[in-house]
C-alpha positions as CSV (number, residue, x, y, z in Angstrom):
1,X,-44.5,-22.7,21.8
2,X,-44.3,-20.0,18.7
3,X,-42.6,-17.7,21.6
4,X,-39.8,-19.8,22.6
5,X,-39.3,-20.4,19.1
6,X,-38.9,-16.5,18.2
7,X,-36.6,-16.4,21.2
8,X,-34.6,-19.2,19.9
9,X,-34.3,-17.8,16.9
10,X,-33.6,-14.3,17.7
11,X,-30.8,-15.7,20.0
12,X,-29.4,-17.5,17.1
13,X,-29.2,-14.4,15.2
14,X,-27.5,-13.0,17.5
15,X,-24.9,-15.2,18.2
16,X,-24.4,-15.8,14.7
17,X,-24.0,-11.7,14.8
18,X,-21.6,-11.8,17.5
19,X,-19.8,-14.4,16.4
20,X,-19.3,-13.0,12.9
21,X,-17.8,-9.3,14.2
22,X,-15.5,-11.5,16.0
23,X,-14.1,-13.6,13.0
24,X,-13.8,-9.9,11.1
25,X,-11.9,-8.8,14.4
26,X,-9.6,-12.1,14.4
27,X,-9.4,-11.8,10.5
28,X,-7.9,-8.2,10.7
29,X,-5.8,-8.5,13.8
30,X,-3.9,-11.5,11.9
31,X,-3.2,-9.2,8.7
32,X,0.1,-7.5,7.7
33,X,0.0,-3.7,7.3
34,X,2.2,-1.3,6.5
35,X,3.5,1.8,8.4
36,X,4.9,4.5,5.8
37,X,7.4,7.1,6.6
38,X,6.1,8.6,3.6
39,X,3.6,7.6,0.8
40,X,4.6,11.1,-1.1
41,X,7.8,12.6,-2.9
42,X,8.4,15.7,-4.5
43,X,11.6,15.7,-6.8
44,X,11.3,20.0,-7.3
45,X,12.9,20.8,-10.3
46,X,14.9,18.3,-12.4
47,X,16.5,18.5,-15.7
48,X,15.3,16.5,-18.5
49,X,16.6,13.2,-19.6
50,X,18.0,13.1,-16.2
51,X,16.6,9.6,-14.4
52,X,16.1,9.9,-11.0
53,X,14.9,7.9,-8.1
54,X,13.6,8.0,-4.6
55,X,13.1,5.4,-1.7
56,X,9.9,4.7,0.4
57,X,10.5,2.6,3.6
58,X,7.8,1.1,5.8
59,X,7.5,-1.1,8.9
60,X,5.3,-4.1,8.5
61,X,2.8,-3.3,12.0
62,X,0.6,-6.2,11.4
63,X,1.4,-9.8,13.2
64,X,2.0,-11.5,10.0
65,X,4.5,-11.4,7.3
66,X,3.8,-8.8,4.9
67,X,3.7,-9.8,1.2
68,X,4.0,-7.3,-1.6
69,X,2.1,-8.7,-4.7
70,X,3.0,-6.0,-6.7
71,X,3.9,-2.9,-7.4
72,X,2.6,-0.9,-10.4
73,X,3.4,2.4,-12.0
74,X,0.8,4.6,-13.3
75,X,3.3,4.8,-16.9
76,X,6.5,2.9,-18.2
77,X,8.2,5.9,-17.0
78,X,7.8,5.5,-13.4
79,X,9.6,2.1,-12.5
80,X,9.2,0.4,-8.7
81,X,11.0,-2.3,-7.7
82,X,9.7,-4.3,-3.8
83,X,10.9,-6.9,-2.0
84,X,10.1,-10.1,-3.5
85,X,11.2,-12.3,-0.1
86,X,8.0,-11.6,3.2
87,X,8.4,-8.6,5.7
88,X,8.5,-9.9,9.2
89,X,6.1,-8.4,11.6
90,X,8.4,-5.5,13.0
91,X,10.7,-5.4,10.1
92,X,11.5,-2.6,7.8
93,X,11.6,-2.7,3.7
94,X,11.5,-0.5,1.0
95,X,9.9,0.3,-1.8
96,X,12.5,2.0,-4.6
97,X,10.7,4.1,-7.4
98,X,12.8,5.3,-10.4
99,X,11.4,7.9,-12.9
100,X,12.8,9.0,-16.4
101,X,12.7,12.6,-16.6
102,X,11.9,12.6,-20.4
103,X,9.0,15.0,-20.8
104,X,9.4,18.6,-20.3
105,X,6.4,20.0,-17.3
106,X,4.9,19.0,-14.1
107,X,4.4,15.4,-14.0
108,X,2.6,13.7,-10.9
109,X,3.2,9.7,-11.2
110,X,1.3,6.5,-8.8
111,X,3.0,3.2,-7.8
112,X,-0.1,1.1,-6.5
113,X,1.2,-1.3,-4.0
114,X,-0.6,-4.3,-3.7
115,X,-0.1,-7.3,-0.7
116,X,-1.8,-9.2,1.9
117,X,-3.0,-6.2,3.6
118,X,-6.8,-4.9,3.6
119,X,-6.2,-2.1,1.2
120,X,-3.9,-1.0,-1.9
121,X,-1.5,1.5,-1.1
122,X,-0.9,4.3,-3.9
123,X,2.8,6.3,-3.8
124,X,3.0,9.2,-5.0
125,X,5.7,11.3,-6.8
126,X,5.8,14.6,-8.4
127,X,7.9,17.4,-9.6
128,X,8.4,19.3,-12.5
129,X,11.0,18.5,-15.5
130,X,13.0,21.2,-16.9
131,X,14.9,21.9,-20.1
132,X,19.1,20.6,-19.1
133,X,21.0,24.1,-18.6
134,X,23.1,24.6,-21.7
């Protein structure tokens, strides 16, 4: 009797096993994602108090609309504006990321993207700011 019970038991962990990896499965296959040309930029050289800006496109890959929740620069000086309306599994958006060349030097910037994907994204831009030719 104590044996059937153990093998009934042991089967229900394991169905309850099985049954979990496929929910995780399901779960991911019904995500958004995003498919990046690019998630890094280098502006080179650019003269100071000269703004400048730069554009990162994706594809949403996943079978669901892709949300962007937000979009955050690591300082005031690196400014992202995202879609606000859904990405349509297949479609292509943008991501545009402005920068105020204010401080003289290398500078390496982050936009953290967030949405209904299974990860945070981080962009990257760098380059170095140089004193305006007098």
């Amino acid at each position: 009797m104590m044996k059937k019970f153990h093998l009934g038991l042991i089967a229900l962990f394991l169905g309850l096993a099985v049954y979990t990896n496929a929910y995780a499965d399901l779960s991911k296959a019904l995500q958004a994602a995003f498919a990046w040309e690019k998630t890094d930029y280098n502006f080179g050289k650019i003269e100071q108090n000269t703004p400048v800006t730069t554009e990162f496109e994706f594809t949403n890959v996943g079978s669901t609309p892709l949300i962007i929740k937000d979009a955050q620069g690591s300082c005031g000086c690196t400014v992202p504006a995202y879609p606000q309306e859904p990405i349509a599994p297949g479609a292509v958006g943008k991501i545009t990321v402005s920068f105020n060349a204010s401080t003289l030097g290398v500078f390496n910037k982050t936009v953290t993207i967030t949405a209904n994907t299974d990860k945070q994204t981080v962009l990257n831009i760098r380059g170095e700011v140089i004193a305006k030719a007098q």
